[in-house]
C-alpha positions as CSV (number, residue, x, y, z in Angstrom):
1,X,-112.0,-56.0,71.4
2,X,-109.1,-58.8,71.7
3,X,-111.6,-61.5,71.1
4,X,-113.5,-60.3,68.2
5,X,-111.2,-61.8,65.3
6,X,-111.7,-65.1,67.2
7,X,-115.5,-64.9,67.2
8,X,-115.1,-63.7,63.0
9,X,-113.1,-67.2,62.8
10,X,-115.4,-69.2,64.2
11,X,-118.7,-68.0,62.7
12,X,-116.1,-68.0,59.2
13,X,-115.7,-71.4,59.6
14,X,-119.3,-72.5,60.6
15,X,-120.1,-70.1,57.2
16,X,-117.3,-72.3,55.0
17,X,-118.9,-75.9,56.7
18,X,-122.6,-74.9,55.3
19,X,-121.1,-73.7,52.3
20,X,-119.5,-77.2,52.1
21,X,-122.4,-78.9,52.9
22,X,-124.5,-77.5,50.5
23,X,-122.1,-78.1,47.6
24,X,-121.8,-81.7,48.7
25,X,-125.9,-81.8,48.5
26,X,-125.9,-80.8,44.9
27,X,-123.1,-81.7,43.4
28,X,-123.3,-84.1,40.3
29,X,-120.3,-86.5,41.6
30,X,-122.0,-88.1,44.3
31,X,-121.4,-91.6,46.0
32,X,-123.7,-93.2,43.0
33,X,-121.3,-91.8,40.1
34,X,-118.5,-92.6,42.0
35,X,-119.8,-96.5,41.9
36,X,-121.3,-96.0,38.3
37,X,-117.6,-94.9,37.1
38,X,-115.7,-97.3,39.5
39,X,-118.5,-100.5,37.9
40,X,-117.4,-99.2,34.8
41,X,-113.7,-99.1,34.9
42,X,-113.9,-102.6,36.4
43,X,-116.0,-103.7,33.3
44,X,-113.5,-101.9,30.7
45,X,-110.4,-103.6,32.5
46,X,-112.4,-107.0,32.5
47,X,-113.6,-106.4,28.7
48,X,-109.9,-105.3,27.0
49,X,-107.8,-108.1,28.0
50,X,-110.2,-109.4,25.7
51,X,-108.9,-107.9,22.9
52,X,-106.7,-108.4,19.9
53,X,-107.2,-112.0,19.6
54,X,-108.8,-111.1,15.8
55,X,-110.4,-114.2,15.1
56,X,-111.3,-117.9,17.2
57,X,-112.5,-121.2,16.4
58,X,-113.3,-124.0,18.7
59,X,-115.9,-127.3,19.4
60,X,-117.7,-127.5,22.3
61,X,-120.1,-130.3,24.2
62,X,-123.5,-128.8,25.3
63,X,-124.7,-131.0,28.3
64,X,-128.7,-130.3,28.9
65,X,-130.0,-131.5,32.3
66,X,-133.3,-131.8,33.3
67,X,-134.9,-131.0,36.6
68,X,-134.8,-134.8,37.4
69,X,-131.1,-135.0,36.5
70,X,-131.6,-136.9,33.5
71,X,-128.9,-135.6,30.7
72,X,-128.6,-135.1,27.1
73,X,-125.8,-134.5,25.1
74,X,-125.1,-132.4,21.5
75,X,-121.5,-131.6,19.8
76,X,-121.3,-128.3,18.3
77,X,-118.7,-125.3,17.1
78,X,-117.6,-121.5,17.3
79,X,-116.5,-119.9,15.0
80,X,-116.0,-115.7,16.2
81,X,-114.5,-112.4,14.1
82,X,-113.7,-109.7,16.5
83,X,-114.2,-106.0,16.3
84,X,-111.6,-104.1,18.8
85,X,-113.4,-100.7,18.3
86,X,-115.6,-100.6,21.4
87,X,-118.7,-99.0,19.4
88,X,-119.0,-102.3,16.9
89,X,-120.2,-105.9,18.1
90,X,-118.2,-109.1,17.1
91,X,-120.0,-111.7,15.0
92,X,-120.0,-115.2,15.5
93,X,-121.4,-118.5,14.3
94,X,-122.7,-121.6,16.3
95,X,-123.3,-125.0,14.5
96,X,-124.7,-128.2,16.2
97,X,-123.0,-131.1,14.9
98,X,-125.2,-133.9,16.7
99,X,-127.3,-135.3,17.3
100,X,-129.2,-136.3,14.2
101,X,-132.2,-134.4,15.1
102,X,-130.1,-131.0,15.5
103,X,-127.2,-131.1,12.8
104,X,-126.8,-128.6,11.0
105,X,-128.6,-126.1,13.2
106,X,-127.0,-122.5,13.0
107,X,-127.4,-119.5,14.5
108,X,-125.3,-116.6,13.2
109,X,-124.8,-113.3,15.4
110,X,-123.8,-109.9,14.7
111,X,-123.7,-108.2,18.1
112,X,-124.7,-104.3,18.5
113,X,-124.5,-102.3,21.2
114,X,-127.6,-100.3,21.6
115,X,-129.4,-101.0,18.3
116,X,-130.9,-105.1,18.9
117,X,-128.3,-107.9,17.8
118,X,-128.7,-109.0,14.6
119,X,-129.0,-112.9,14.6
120,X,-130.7,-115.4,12.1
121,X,-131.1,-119.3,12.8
122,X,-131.1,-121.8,10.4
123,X,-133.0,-124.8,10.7
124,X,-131.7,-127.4,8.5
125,X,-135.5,-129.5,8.7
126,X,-137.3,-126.7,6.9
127,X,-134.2,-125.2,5.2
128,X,-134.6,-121.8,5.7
129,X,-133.1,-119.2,7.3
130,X,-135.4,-117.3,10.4
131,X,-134.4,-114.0,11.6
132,X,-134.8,-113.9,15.3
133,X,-137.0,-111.0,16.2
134,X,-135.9,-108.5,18.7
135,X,-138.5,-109.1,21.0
136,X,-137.7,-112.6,21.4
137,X,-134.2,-112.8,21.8
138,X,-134.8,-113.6,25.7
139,X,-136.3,-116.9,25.0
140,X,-134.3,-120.3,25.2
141,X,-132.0,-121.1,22.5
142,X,-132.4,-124.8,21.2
143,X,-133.9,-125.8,24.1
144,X,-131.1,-125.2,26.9
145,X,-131.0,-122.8,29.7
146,X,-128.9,-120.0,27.8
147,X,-131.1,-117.5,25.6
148,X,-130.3,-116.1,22.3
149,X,-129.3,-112.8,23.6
150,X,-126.4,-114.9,26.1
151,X,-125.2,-116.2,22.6
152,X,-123.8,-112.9,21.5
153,X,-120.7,-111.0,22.4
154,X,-120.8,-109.3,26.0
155,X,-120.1,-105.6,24.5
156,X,-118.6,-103.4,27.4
157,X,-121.3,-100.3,26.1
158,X,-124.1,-102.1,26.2
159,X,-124.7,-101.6,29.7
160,X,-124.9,-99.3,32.7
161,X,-122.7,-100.3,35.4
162,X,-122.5,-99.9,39.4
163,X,-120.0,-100.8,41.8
164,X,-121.2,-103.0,44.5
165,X,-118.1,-104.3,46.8
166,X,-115.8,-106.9,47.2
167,X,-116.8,-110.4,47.7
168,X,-114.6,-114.0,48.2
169,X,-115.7,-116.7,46.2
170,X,-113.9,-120.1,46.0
171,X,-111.2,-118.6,48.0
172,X,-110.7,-115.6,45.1
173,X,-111.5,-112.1,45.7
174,X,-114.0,-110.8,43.2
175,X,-115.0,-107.3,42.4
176,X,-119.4,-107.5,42.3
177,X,-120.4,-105.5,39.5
178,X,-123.9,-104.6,38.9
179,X,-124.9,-104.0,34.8
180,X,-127.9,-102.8,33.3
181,X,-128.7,-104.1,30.1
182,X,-129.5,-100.7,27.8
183,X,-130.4,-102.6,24.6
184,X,-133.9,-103.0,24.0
185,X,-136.1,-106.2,24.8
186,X,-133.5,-107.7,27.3
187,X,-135.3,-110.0,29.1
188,X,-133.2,-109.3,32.1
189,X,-133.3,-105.8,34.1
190,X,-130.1,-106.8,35.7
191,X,-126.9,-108.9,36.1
192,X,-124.5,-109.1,39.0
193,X,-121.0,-109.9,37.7
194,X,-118.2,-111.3,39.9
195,X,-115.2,-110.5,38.7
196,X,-111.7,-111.7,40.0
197,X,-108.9,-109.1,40.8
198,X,-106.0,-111.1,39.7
199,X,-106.6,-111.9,35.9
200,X,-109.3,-110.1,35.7
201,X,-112.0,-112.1,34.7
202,X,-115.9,-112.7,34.9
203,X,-116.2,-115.9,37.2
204,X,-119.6,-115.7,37.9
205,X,-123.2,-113.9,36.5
206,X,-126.2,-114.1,37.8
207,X,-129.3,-112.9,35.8
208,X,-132.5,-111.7,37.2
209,X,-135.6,-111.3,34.8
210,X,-137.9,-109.0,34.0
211,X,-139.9,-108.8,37.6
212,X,-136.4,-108.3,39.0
213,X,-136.3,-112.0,40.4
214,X,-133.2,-114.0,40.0
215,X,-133.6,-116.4,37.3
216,X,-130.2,-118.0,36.4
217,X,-126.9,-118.3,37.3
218,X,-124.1,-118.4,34.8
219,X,-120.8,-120.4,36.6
220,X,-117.2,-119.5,34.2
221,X,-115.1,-122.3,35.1
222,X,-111.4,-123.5,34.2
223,X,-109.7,-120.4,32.6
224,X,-106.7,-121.0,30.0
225,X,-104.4,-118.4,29.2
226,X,-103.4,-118.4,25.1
227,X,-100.5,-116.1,24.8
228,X,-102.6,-113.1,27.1
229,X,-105.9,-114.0,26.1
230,X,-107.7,-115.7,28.5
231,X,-110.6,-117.9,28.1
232,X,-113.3,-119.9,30.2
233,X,-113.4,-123.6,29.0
234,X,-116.8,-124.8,31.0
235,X,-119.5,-122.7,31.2
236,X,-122.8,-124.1,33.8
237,X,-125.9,-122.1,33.4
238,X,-128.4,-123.1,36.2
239,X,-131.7,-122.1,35.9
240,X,-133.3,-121.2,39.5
241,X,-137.0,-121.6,38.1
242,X,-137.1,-124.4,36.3
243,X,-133.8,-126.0,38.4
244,X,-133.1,-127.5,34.9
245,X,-129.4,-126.5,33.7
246,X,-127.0,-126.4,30.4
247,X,-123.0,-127.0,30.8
248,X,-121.0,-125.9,27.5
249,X,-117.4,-128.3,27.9
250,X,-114.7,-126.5,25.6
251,X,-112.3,-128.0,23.8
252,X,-108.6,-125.8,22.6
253,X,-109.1,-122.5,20.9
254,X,-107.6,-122.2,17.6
255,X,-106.8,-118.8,17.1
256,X,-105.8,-116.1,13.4
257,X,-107.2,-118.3,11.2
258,X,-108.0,-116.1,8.8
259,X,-111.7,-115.2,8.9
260,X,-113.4,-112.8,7.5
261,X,-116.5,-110.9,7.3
262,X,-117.4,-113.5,4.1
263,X,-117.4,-116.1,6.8
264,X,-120.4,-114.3,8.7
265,X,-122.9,-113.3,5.9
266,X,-126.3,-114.9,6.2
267,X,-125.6,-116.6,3.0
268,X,-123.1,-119.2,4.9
269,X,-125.9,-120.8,7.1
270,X,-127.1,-122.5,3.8
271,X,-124.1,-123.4,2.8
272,X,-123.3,-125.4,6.3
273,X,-123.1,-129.1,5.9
């Protein structure tokens, strides 16, 4: 009789340990969310020091290089309105300045997050404006290395994330993000995003296409810091098919100057000069 409550422990606590077991089995907060919510909340932090810059301008140099290393130059500028509420995309306008063969070129974007970007090119040679289909927003944008859907904003809802781990890159430690494009047509499945755990920022993206092979990698280089916003000043996208690749050189940003949505309305690309 003296060792019976020891026995009702013990087969108690072997009760208690399936009883764990099993909850642990089915629960909904398993290992995955846990990543899911901890690639998400690496995203959001990445995403909103972002915001509250309202509106940007600023030229750029696109460098195009061939797969025999033979380069091409063209002069060009951003102009960008942002939206700070999470559920609306930003717009923005690109316009090639030269060469000959290119000024005047326009593309104008008005980012969504699940619905397809909005985005219509003008093409000063037929002048006319040409909506760019959904369905081919993955193809090459004026013949570099970065397609029409890398020309919109990166909006944090527009994908599904997952943590992967930590990774050192250029002697920084980087936070590798996985994201899942849930917009229709991407012509990527995924994206691994490195991002560094002192400012905060994307340093590195690589993009793998539809047959989950990885196609390019996007390099964010030489990050300036305007007053808490931060931005990347030369972006290098290297294609890893076609070992061709496209280098955008920044100039300053320029930043409130007073844009509006007027500034954004397909009407403007006509109006370029």
């Amino acid at each position: 009789m003296m060792h019976r409550p020891k026995l009702r422990s013990k087969r108690l606590a072997a009760i208690l340990a399936v009883v764990t077991l099993g909850y642990s089995l089915i629960n909904p907060i398993t290992w995955a969310d846990d990543a899911e919510d901890k690639g998400y909340d690496i995203a959001a932090r990445s995403d909103r020091t972002d915001t509250g810059f309202g509106d940007s301008e600023v030229t750029a140099v696109m460098t195009l290089t061939n797969a025999a290393g033979a380069t091409s130059t063209r002069e060009m500028y951003f102009k960008t309105l942002e939206r700070e509420n999470e559920q609306v995309g930003d717009k923005s306008l690109t316009v090639f300045v030269t060469p000959r063969d290119v000024q005047g070129t326009a593309l104008l974007s008005h980012a969504k997050i699940l619905e397809p970007d909005d985005q219509w090119l003008f093409l000063p040679a037929l002048k006319r404006v040409k909506r760019i289909s959904s369905a081919n927003k993955s193809g090459p944008f004026v013949g570099s290395e970065f397609a029409f859907e890398d020309f919109t904003s990166t909006e944090l809802n527009k994908y599904k994330y997952k943590y992967i781990g930590e990774e050192t890159v250029d002697g920084m430690t980087m936070d590798v993000v996985e994201r899942f494009p849930l917009y229709e047509n991407s012509g990527y499945t995924r994206q691994v995003a490195y991002v560094d755990q002192d400012v905060y920022q994307v340093r590195k993206i690589e993009f793998y296409d539809r047959k989950d092979s990885l196609l390019k990698t996007l390099s964010l280089e030489d990050y300036r810091e305007y007053d808490g916003i931060w931005r990347t000043h030369k972006l290098v996208m290297t294609n890893h098919q076609t070992n061709k690749s496209t280098t955008l050189s920044y100039g300053d940003y320029t930043f409130g100057t007073g844009l509006s949505d007027n500034d954004f309305d397909k009407g403007v690309l006509k109006r370029i000069r």
